[in-house]
PQR file of N, CA, C, O and H, with PARSE charges and radii, in Angstrom:
ATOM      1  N   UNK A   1     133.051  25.154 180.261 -0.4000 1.5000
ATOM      2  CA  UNK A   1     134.163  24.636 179.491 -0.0000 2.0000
ATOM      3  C   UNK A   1     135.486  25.018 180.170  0.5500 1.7000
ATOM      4  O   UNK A   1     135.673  26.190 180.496 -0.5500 1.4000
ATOM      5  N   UNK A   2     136.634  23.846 180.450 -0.4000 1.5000
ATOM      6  CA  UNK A   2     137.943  24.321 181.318 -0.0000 2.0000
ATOM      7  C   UNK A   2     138.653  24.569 180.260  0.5500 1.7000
ATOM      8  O   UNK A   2     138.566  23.763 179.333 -0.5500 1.4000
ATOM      9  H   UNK A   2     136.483  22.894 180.185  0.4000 1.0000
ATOM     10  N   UNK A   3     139.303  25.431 180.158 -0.4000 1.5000
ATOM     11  CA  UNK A   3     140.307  25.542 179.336 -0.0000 2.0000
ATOM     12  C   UNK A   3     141.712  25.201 179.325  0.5500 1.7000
ATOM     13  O   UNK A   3     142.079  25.128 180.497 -0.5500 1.4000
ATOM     14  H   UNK A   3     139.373  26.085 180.911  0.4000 1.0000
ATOM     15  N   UNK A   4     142.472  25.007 178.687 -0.4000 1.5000
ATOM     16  CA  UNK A   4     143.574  24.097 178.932 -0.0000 2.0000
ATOM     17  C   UNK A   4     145.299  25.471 178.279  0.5500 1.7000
ATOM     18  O   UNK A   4     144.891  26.445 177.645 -0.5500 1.4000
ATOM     19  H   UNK A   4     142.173  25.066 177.735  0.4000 1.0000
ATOM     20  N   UNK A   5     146.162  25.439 178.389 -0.4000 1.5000
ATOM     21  CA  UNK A   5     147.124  26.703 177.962 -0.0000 2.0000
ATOM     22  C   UNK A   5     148.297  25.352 178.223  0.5500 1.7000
ATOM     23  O   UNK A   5     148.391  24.375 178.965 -0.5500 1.4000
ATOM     24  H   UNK A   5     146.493  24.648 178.904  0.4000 1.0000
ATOM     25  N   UNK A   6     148.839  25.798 177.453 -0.4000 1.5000
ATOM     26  CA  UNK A   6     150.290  25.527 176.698 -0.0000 2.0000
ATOM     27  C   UNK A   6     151.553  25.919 176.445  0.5500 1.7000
ATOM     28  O   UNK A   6     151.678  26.478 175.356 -0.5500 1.4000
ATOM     29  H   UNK A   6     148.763  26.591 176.850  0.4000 1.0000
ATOM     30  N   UNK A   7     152.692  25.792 177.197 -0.4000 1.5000
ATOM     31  CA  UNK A   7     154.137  26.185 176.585 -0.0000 2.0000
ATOM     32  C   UNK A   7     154.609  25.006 175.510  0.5500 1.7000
ATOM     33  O   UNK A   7     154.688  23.818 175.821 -0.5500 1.4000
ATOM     34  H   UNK A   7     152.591  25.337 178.082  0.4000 1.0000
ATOM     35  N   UNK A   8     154.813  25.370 174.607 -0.4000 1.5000
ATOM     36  CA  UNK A   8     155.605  24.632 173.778 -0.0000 2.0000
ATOM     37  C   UNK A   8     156.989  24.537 173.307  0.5500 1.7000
ATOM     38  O   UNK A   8     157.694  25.375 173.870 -0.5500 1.4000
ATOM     39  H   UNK A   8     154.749  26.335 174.354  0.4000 1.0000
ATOM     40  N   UNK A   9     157.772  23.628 172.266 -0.4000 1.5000
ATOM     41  CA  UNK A   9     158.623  24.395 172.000 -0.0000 2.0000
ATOM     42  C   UNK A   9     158.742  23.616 170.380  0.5500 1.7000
ATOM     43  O   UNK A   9     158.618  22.405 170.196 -0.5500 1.4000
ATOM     44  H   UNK A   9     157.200  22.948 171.808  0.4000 1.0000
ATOM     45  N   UNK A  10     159.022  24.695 169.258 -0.4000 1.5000
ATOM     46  CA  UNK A  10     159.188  24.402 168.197 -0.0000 2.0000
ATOM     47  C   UNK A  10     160.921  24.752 167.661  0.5500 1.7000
ATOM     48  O   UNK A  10     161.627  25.746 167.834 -0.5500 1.4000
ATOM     49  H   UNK A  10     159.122  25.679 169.407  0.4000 1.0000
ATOM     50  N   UNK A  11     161.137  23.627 167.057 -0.4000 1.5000
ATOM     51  CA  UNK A  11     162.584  24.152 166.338 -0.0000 2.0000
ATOM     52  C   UNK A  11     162.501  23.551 164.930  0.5500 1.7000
ATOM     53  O   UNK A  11     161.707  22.641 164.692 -0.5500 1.4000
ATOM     54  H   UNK A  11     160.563  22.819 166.916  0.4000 1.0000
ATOM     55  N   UNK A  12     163.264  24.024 164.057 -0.4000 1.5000
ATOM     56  CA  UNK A  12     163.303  23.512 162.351 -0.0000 2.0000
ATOM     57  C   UNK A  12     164.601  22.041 162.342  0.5500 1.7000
ATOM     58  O   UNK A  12     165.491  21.476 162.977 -0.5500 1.4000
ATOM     59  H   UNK A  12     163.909  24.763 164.250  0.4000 1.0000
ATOM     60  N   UNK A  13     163.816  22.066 161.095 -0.4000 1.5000
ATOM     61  CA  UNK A  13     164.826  20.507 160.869 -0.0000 2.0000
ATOM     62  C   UNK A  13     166.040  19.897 161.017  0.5500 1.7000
ATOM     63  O   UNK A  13     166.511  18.760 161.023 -0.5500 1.4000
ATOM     64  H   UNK A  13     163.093  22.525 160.579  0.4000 1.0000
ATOM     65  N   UNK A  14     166.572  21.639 161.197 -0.4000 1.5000
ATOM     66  CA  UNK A  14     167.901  20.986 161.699 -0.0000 2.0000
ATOM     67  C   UNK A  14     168.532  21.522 163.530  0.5500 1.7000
ATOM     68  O   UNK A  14     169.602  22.000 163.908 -0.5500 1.4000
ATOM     69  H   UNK A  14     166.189  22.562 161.192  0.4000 1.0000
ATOM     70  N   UNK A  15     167.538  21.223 164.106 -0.4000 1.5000
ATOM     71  CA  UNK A  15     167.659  21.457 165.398 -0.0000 2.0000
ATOM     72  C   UNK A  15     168.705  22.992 165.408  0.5500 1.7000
ATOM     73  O   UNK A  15     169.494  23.034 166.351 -0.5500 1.4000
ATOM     74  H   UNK A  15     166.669  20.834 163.800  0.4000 1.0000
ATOM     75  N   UNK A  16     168.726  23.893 164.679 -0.4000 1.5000
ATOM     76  CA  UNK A  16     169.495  24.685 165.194 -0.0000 2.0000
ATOM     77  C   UNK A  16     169.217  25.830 166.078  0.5500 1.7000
ATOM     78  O   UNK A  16     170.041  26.220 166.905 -0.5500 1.4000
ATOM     79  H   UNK A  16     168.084  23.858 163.913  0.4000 1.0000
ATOM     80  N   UNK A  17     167.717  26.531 165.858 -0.4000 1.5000
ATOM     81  CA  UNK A  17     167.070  27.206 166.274 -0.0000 2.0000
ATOM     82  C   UNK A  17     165.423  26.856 167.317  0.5500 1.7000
ATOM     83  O   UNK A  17     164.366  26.336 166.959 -0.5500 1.4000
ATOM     84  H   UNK A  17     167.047  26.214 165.186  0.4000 1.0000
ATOM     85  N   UNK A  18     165.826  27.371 168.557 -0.4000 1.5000
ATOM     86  CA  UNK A  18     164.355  27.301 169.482 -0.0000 2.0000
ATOM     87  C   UNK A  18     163.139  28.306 169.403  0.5500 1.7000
ATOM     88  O   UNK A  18     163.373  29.419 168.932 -0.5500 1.4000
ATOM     89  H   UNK A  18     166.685  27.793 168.848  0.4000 1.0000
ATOM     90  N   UNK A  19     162.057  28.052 169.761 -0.4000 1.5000
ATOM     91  CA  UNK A  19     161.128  29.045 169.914 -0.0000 2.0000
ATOM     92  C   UNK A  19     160.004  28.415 170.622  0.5500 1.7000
ATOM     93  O   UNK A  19     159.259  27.508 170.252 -0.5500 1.4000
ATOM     94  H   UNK A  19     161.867  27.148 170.143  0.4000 1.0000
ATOM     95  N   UNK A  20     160.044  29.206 171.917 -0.4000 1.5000
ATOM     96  CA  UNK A  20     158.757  29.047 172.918 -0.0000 2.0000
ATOM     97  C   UNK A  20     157.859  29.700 172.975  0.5500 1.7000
ATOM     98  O   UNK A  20     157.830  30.924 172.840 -0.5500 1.4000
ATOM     99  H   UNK A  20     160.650  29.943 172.217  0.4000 1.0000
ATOM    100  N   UNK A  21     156.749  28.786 173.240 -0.4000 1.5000
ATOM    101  CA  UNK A  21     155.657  29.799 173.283 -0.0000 2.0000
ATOM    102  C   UNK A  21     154.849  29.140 174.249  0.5500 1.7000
ATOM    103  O   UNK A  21     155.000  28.138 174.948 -0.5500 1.4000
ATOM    104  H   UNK A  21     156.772  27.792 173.350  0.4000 1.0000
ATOM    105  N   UNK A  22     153.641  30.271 174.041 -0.4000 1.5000
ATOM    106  CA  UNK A  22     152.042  29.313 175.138 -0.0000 2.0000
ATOM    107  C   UNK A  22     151.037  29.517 174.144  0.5500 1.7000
ATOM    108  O   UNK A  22     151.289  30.267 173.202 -0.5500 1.4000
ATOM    109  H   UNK A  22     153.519  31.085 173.473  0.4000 1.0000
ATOM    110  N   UNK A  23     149.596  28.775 174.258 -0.4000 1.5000
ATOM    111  CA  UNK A  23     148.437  28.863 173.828 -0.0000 2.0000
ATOM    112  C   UNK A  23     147.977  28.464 174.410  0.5500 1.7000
ATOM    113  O   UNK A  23     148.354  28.122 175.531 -0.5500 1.4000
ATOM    114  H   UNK A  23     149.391  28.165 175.024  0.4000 1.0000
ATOM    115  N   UNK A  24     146.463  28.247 173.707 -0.4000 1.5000
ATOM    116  CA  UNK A  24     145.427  27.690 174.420 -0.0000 2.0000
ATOM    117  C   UNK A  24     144.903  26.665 173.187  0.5500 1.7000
ATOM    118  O   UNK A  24     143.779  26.167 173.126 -0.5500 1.4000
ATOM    119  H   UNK A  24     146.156  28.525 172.796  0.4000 1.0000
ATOM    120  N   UNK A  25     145.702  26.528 172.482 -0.4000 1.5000
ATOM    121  CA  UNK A  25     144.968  25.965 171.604 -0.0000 2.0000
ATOM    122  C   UNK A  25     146.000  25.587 170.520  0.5500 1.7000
ATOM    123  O   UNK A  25     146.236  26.113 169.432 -0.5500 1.4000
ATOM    124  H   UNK A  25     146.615  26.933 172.532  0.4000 1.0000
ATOM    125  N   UNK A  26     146.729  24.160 171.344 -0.4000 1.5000
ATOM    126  CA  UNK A  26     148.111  24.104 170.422 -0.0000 2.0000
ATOM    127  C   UNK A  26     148.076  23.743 169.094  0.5500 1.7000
ATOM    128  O   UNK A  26     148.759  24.402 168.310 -0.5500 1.4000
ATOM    129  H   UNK A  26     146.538  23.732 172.228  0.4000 1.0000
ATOM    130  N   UNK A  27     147.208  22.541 168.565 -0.4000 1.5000
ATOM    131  CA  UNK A  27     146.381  21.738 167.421 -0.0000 2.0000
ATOM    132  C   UNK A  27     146.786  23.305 166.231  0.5500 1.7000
ATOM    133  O   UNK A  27     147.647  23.462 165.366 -0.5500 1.4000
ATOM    134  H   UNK A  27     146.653  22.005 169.202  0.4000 1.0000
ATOM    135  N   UNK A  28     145.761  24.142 166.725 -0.4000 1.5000
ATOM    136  CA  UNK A  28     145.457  25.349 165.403 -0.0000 2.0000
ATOM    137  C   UNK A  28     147.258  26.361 165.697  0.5500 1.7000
ATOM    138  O   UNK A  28     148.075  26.527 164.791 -0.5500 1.4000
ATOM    139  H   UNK A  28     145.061  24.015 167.429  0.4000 1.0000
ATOM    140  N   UNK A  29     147.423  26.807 166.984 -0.4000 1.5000
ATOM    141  CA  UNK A  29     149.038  27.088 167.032 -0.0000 2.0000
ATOM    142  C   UNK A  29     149.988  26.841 166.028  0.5500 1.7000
ATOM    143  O   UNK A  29     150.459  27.566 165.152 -0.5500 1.4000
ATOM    144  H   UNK A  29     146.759  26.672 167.720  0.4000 1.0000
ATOM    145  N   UNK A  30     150.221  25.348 166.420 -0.4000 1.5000
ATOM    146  CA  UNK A  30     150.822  24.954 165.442 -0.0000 2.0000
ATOM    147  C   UNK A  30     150.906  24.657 163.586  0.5500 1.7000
ATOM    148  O   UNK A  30     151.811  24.433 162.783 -0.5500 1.4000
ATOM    149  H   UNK A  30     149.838  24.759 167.132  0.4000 1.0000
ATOM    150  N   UNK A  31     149.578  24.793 163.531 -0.4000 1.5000
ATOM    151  CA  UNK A  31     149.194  24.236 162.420 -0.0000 2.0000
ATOM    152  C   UNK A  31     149.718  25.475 161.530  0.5500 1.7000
ATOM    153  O   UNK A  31     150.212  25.461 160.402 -0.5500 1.4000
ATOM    154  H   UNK A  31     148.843  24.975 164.184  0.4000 1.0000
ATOM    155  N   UNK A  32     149.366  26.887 162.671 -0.4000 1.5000
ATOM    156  CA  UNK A  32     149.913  28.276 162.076 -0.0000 2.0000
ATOM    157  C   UNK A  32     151.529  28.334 161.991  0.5500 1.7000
ATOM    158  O   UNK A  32     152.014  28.812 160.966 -0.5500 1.4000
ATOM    159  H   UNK A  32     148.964  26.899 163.586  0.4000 1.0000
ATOM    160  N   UNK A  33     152.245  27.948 162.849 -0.4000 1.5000
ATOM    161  CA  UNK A  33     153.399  27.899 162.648 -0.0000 2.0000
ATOM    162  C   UNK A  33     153.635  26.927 161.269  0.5500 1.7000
ATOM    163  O   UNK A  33     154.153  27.561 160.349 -0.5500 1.4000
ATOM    164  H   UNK A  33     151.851  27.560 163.682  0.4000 1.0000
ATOM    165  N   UNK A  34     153.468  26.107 161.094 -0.4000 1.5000
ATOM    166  CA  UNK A  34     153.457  25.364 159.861 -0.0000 2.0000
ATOM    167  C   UNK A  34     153.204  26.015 158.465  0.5500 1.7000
ATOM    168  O   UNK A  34     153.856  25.751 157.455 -0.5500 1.4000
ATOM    169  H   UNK A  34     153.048  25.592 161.840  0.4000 1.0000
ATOM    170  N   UNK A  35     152.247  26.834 158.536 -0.4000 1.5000
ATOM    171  CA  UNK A  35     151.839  27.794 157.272 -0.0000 2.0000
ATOM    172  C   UNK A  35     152.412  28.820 157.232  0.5500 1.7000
ATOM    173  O   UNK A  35     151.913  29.535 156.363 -0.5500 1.4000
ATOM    174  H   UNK A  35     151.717  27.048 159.356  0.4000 1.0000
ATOM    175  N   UNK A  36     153.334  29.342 157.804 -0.4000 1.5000
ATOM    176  CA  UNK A  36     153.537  30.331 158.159 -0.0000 2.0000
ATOM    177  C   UNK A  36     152.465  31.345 158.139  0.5500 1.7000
ATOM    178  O   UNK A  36     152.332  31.982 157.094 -0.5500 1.4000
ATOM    179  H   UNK A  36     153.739  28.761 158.511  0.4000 1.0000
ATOM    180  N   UNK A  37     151.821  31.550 158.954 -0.4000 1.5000
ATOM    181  CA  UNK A  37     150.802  32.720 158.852 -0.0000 2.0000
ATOM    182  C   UNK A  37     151.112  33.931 159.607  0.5500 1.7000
ATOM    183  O   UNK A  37     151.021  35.032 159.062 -0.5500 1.4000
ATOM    184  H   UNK A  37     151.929  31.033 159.803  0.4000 1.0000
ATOM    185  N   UNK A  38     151.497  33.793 160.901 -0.4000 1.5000
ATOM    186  CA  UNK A  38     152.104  35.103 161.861 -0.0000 2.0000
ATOM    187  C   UNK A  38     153.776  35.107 161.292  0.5500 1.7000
ATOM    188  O   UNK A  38     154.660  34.256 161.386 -0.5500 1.4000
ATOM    189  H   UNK A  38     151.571  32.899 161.343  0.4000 1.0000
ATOM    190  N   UNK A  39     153.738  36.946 160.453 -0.4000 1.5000
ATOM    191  CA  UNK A  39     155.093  36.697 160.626 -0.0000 2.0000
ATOM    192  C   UNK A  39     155.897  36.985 161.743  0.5500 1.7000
ATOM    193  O   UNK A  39     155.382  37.788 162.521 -0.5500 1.4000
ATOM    194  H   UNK A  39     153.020  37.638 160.376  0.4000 1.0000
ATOM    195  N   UNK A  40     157.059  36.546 162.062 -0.4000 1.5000
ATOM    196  CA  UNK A  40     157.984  36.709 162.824 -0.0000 2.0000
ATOM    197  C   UNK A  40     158.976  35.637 162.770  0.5500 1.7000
ATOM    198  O   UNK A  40     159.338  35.023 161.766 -0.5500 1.4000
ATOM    199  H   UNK A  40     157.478  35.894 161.431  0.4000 1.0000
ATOM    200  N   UNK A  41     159.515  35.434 164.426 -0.4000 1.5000
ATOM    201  CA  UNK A  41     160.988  34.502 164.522 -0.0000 2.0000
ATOM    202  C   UNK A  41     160.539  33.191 163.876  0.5500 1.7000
ATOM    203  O   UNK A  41     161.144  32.781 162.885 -0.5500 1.4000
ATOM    204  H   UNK A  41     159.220  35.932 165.241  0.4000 1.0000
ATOM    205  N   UNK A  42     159.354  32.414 164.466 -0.4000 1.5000
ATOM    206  CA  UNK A  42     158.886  31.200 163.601 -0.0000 2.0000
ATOM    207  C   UNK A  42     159.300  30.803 162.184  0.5500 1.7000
ATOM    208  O   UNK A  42     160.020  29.937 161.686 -0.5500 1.4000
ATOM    209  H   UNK A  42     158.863  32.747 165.271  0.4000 1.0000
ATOM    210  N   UNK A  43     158.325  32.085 161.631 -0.4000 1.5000
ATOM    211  CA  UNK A  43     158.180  32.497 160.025 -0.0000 2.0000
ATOM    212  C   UNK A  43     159.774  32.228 159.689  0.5500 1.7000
ATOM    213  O   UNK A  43     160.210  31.108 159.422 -0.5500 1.4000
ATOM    214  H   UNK A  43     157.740  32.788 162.036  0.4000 1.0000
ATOM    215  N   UNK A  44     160.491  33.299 159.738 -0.4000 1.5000
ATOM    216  CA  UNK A  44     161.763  33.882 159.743 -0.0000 2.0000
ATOM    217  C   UNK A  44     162.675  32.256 159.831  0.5500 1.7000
ATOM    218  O   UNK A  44     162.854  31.541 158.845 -0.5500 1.4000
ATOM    219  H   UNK A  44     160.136  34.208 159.955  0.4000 1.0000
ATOM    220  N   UNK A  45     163.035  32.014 160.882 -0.4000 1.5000
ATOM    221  CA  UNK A  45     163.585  30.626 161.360 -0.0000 2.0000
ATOM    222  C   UNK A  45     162.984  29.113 160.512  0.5500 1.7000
ATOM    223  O   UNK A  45     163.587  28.045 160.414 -0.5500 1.4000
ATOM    224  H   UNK A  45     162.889  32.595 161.683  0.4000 1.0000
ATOM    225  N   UNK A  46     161.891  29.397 160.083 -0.4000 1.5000
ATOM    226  CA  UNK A  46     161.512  28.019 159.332 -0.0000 2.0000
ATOM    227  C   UNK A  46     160.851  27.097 160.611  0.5500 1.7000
ATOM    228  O   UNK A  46     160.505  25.968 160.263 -0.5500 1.4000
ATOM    229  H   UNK A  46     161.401  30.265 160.164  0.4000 1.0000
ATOM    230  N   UNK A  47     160.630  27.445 162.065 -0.4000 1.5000
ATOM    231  CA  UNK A  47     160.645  26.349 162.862 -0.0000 2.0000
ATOM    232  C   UNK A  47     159.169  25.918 162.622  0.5500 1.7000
ATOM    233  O   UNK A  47     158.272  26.748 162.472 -0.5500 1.4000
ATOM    234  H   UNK A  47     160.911  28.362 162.347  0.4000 1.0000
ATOM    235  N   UNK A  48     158.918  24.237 162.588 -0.4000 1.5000
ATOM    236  CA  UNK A  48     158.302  23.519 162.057 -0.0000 2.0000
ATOM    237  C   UNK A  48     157.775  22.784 162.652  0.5500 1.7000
ATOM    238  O   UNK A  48     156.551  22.658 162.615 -0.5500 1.4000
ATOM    239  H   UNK A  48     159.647  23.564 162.710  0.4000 1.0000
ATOM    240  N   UNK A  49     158.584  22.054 163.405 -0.4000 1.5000
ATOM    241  CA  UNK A  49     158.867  20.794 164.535 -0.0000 2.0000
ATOM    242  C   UNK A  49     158.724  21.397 165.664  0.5500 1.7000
ATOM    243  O   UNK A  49     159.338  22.377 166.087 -0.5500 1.4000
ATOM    244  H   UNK A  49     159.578  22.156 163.435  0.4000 1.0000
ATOM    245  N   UNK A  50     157.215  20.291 166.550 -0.4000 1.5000
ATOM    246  CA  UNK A  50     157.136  20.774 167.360 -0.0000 2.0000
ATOM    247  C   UNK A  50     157.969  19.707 168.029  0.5500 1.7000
ATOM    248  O   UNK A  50     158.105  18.674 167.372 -0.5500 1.4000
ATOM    249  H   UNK A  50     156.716  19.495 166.207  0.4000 1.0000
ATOM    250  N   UNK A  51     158.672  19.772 169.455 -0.4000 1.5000
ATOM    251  CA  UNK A  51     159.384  19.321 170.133 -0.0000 2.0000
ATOM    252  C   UNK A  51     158.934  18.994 171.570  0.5500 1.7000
ATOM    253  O   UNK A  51     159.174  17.823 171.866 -0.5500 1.4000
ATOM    254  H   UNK A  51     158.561  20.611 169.988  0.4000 1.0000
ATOM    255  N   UNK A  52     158.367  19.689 172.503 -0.4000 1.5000
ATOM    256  CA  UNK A  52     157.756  19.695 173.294 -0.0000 2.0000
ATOM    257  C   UNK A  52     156.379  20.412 173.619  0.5500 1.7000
ATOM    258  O   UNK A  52     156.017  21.532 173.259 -0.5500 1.4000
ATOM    259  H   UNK A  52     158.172  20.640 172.263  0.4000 1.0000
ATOM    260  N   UNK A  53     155.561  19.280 174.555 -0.4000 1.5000
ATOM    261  CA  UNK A  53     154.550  20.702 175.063 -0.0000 2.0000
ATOM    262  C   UNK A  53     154.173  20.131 176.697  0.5500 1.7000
ATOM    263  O   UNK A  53     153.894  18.996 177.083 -0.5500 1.4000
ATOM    264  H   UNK A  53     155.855  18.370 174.847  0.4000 1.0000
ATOM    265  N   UNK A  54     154.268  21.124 177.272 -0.4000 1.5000
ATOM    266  CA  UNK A  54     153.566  20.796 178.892 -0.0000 2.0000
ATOM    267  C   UNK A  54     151.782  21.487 178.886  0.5500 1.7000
ATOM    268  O   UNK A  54     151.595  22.688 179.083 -0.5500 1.4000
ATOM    269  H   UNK A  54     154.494  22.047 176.958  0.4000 1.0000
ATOM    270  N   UNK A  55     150.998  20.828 178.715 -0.4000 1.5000
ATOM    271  CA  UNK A  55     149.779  21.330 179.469 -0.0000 2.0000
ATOM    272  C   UNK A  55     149.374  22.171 181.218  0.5500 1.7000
ATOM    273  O   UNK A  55     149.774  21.543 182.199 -0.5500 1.4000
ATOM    274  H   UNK A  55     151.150  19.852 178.555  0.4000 1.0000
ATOM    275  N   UNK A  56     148.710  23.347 181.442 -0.4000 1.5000
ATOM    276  CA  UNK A  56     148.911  23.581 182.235 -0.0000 2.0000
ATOM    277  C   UNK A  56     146.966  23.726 182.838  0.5500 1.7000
ATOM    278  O   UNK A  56     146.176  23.131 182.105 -0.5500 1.4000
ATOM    279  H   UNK A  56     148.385  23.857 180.645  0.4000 1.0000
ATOM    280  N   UNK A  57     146.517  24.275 183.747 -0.4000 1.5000
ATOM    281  CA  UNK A  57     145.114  24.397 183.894 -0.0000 2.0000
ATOM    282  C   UNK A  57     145.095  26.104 183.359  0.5500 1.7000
ATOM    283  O   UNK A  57     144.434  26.469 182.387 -0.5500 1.4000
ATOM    284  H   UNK A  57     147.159  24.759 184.343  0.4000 1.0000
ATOM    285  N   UNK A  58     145.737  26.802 183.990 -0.4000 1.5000
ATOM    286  CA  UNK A  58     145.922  28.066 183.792 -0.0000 2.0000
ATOM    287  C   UNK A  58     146.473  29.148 182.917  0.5500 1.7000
ATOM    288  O   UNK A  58     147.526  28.544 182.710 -0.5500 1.4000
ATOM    289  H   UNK A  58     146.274  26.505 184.780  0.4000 1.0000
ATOM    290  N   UNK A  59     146.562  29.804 182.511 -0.4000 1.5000
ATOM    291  CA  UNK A  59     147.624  31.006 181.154 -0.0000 2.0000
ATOM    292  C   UNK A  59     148.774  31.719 182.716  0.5500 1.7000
ATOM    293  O   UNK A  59     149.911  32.149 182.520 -0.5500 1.4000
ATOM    294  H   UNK A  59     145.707  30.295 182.679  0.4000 1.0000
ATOM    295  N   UNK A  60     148.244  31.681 183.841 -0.4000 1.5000
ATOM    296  CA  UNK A  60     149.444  32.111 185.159 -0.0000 2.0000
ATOM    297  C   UNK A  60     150.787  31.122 185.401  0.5500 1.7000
ATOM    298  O   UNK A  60     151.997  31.327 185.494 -0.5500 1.4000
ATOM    299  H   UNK A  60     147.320  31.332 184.000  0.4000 1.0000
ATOM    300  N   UNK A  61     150.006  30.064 185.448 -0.4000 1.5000
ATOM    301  CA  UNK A  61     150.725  28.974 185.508 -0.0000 2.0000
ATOM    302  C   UNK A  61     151.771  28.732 184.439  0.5500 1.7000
ATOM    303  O   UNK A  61     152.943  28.869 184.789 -0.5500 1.4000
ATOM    304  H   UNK A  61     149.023  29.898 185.373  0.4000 1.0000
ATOM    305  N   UNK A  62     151.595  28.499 183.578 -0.4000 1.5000
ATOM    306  CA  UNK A  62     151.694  28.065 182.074 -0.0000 2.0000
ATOM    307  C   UNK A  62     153.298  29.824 181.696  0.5500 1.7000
ATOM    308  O   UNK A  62     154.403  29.746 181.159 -0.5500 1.4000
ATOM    309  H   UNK A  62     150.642  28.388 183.293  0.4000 1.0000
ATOM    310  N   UNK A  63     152.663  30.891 182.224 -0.4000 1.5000
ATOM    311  CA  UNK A  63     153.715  32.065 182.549 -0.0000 2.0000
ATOM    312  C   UNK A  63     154.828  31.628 182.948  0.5500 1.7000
ATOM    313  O   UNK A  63     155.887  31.359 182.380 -0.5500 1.4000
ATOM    314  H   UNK A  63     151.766  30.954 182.660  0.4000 1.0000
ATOM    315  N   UNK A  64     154.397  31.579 184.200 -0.4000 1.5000
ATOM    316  CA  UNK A  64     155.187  31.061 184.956 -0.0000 2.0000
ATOM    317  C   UNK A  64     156.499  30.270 184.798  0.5500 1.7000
ATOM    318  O   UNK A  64     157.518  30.575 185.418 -0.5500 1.4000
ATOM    319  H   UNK A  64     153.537  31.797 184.661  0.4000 1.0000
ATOM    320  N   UNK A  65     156.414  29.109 183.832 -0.4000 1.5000
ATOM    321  CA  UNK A  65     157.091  27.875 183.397 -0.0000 2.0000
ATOM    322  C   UNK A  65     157.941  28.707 182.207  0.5500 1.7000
ATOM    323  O   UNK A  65     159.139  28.596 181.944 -0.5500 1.4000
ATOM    324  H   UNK A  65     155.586  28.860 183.328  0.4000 1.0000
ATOM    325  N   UNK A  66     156.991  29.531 181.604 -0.4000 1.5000
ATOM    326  CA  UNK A  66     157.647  29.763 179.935 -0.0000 2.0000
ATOM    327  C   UNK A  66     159.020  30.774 180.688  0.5500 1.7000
ATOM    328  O   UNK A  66     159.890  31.266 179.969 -0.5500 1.4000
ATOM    329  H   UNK A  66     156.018  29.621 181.818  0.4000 1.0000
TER
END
């Protein structure tokens, strides 16, 4: 199985606030940002909206970029 890693970027509804990240597994990622389940800046910020994502082959790669 290849695995696939992720920078993203989420901000809330009113574009005021960013937050990047990586995974491997943006689908459930996000779905957590949505519920808020991890607290932190996400939680905190409301960010909701995802905005971008680049796919990478690697979690080095995918570093790299973030």
């Amino acid at each position: 199985m290849i695995k696939q890693y992720y920078v993203y970027i989420m901000t809330k509804y009113t574009k005021r606030s960013l937050y990047i990240g990586m995974t491997n597994d943006l689908a459930m990622r996000v779905a957590e940002h949505k519920a808020h389940i991890n607290k932190g800046f996400t939680d905190m910020y409301d960010c909701k909206v995802l905005v971008y994502y680049e796919e990478f082959p690697s979690a080095d790669q995918a570093i790299m970029v973030k």
